[in-house]
C-alpha positions as CSV (number, residue, x, y, z in Angstrom):
1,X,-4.2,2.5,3.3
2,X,-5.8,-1.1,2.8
3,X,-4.0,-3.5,0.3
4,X,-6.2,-5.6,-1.0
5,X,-5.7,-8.7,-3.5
6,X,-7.2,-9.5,-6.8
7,X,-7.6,-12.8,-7.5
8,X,-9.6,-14.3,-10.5
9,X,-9.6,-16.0,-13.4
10,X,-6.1,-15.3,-15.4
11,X,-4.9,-18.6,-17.4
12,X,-7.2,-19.8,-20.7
13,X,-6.2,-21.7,-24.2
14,X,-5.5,-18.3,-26.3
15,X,-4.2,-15.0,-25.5
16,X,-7.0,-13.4,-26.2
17,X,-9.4,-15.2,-23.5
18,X,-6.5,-14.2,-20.6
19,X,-6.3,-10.5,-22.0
20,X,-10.3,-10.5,-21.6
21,X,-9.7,-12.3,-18.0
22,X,-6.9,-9.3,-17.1
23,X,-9.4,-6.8,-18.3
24,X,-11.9,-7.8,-16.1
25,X,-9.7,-8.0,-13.5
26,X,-8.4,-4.5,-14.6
27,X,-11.9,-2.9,-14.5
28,X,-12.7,-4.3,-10.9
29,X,-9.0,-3.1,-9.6
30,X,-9.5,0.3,-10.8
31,X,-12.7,0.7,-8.7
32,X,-11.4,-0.3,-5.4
33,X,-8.5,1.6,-6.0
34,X,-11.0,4.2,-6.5
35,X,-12.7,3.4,-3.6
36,X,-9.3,4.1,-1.4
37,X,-7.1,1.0,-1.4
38,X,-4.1,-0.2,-2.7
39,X,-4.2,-2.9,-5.3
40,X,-2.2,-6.3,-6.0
41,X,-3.2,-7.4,-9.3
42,X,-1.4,-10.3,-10.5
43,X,-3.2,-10.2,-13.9
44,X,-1.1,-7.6,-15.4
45,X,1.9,-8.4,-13.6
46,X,2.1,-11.8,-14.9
47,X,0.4,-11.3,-18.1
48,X,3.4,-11.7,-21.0
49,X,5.3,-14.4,-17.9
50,X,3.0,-17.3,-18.4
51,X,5.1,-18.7,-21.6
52,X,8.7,-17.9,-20.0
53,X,7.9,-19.1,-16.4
54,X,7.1,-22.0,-14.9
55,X,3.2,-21.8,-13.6
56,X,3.7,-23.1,-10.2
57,X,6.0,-20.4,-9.6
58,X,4.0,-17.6,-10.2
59,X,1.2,-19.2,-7.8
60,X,3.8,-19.4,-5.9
61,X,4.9,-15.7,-5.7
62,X,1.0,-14.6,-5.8
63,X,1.1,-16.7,-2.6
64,X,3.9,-14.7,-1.2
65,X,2.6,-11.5,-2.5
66,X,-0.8,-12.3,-0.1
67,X,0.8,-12.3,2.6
68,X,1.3,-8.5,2.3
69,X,-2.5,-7.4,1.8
70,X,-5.3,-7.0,4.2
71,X,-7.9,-8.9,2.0
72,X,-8.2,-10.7,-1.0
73,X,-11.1,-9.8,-4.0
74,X,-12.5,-12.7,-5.5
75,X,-13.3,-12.0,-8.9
76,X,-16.3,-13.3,-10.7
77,X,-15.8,-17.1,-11.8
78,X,-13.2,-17.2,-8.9
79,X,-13.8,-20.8,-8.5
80,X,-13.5,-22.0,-11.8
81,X,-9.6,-21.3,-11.3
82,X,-6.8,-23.1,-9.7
83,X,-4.6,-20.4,-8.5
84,X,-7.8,-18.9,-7.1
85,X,-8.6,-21.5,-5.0
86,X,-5.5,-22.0,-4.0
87,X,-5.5,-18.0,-3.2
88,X,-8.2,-17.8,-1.5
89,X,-7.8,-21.0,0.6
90,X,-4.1,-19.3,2.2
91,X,-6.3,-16.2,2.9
92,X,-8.6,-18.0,5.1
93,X,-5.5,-19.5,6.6
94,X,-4.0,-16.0,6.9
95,X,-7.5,-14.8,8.5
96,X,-8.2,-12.3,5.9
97,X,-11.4,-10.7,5.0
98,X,-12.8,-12.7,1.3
99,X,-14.3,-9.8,-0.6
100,X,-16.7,-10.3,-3.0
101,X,-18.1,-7.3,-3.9
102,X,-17.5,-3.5,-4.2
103,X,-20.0,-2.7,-1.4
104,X,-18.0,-5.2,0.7
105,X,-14.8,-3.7,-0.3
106,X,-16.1,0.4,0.7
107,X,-17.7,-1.2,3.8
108,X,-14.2,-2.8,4.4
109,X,-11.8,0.3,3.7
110,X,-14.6,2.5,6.0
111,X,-14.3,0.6,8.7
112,X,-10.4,-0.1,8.8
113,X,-10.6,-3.7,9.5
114,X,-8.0,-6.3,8.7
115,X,-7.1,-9.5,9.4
116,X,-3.4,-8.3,10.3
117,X,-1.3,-5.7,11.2
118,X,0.9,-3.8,9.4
Protein backbone atom coordinates (compact mmCIF):
# COMPACT_ATOMS: atom_id res chain seq x y z
CA UNK A 1 0.00 0.00 0.00
CA UNK A 2 1.11 3.62 -1.12
CA UNK A 3 1.90 6.15 1.82
CA UNK A 4 1.37 9.25 0.89
CA UNK A 5 2.02 12.74 2.70
CA UNK A 6 -0.33 15.55 3.57
CA UNK A 7 1.12 18.67 3.59
CA UNK A 8 -0.87 22.05 3.81
CA UNK A 9 -1.54 24.80 5.61
CA UNK A 10 -1.51 24.01 9.61
CA UNK A 11 -0.09 27.09 11.69
CA UNK A 12 -2.57 30.52 11.91
CA UNK A 13 -3.08 33.40 14.81
CA UNK A 14 -6.15 31.48 16.61
CA UNK A 15 -7.04 28.08 17.25
CA UNK A 16 -9.84 28.14 15.52
CA UNK A 17 -8.19 29.12 11.88
CA UNK A 18 -5.54 25.81 12.44
CA UNK A 19 -8.65 23.50 13.50
CA UNK A 20 -10.34 24.83 10.09
CA UNK A 21 -6.77 24.21 8.31
CA UNK A 22 -6.64 20.40 10.08
CA UNK A 23 -10.15 19.92 8.88
CA UNK A 24 -9.42 20.56 5.53
CA UNK A 25 -6.63 18.56 5.61
CA UNK A 26 -8.81 15.89 7.41
CA UNK A 27 -11.38 15.90 4.57
CA UNK A 28 -8.73 15.49 1.71
CA UNK A 29 -6.85 12.60 3.88
CA UNK A 30 -9.92 10.68 4.24
CA UNK A 31 -10.42 10.51 0.43
CA UNK A 32 -7.17 9.11 -0.51
CA UNK A 33 -7.31 6.89 2.21
CA UNK A 34 -10.40 5.98 0.52
CA UNK A 35 -8.93 5.85 -2.58
CA UNK A 36 -6.38 2.91 -1.21
CA UNK A 37 -3.37 4.59 0.54
CA UNK A 38 -1.97 5.08 3.67
CA UNK A 39 -2.06 8.51 5.10
CA UNK A 40 0.67 10.81 7.01
CA UNK A 41 -1.22 13.62 8.26
CA UNK A 42 0.73 15.89 10.42
CA UNK A 43 -2.34 18.20 11.04
CA UNK A 44 -3.78 16.09 13.62
CA UNK A 45 -0.82 14.75 14.91
CA UNK A 46 0.62 17.99 15.81
CA UNK A 47 -2.47 19.75 16.42
CA UNK A 48 -2.59 20.44 20.54
CA UNK A 49 1.89 20.32 20.11
CA UNK A 50 2.28 23.74 18.57
CA UNK A 51 2.18 25.64 22.17
CA UNK A 52 4.42 22.91 24.05
CA UNK A 53 7.00 22.31 21.25
CA UNK A 54 9.36 24.18 19.58
CA UNK A 55 8.16 24.82 15.81
CA UNK A 56 11.21 23.94 14.04
CA UNK A 57 11.11 20.61 15.56
CA UNK A 58 8.03 19.52 14.41
CA UNK A 59 9.11 20.62 10.68
CA UNK A 60 11.69 18.83 11.57
CA UNK A 61 10.11 15.40 12.39
CA UNK A 62 7.44 16.11 9.38
CA UNK A 63 10.80 16.07 7.44
CA UNK A 64 11.76 12.80 8.91
CA UNK A 65 8.32 11.39 8.64
CA UNK A 66 8.69 12.10 4.47
CA UNK A 67 11.18 10.17 4.12
CA UNK A 68 8.91 7.14 4.76
CA UNK A 69 6.01 7.91 2.08
CA UNK A 70 5.92 7.43 -1.58
CA UNK A 71 4.46 10.91 -2.36
CA UNK A 72 3.54 14.00 -0.78
CA UNK A 73 -0.32 15.81 -1.28
CA UNK A 74 -0.14 19.36 -1.48
CA UNK A 75 -3.00 20.79 -0.02
CA UNK A 76 -4.87 23.81 -1.35
CA UNK A 77 -2.95 27.14 -0.31
CA UNK A 78 0.23 24.90 -0.03
CA UNK A 79 2.41 27.73 -0.80
CA UNK A 80 1.22 30.25 1.41
CA UNK A 81 3.04 27.97 4.17
CA UNK A 82 6.45 27.56 5.40
CA UNK A 83 6.59 24.04 6.48
CA UNK A 84 4.98 23.32 3.13
CA UNK A 85 7.56 24.64 1.14
CA UNK A 86 9.93 23.35 2.99
CA UNK A 87 7.99 19.83 2.57
CA UNK A 88 7.61 19.79 -0.64
CA UNK A 89 11.13 21.14 -1.61
CA UNK A 90 12.82 17.72 0.37
CA UNK A 91 10.27 15.65 -1.76
CA UNK A 92 11.60 16.87 -4.97
CA UNK A 93 14.99 16.10 -3.40
CA UNK A 94 13.73 12.68 -2.31
CA UNK A 95 12.25 12.23 -6.04
CA UNK A 96 8.81 11.87 -5.05
CA UNK A 97 5.65 12.18 -6.97
CA UNK A 98 3.89 16.10 -5.87
CA UNK A 99 0.30 15.32 -5.92
CA UNK A 100 -2.05 17.76 -6.31
CA UNK A 101 -5.18 16.35 -6.87
CA UNK A 102 -7.39 13.27 -6.12
CA UNK A 103 -7.32 12.21 -9.80
CA UNK A 104 -3.59 12.38 -9.57
CA UNK A 105 -3.54 10.55 -6.41
CA UNK A 106 -6.05 7.29 -7.98
CA UNK A 107 -4.01 7.59 -11.11
CA UNK A 108 -0.91 7.27 -8.79
CA UNK A 109 -2.13 4.30 -6.37
CA UNK A 110 -3.35 2.49 -9.91
CA UNK A 111 -0.42 2.53 -11.41
CA UNK A 112 2.00 1.61 -8.33
CA UNK A 113 4.54 4.11 -9.03
CA UNK A 114 6.95 5.60 -6.51
CA UNK A 115 9.84 7.46 -6.24
CA UNK A 116 11.42 4.76 -3.78
CA UNK A 117 11.38 1.48 -2.72
CA UNK A 118 10.17 0.03 0.18
Amino acid sequence: MKRIFISGPFSANTKEEMARNAGVANWYAIRIFKLGADVFLPHTMFFYWEDKVDYNKILDSCIRWLWCCDAIFMLPKWSSSYGSVREKQMARLLKLPVLTSLKQVKKFIKEGRSGKNH
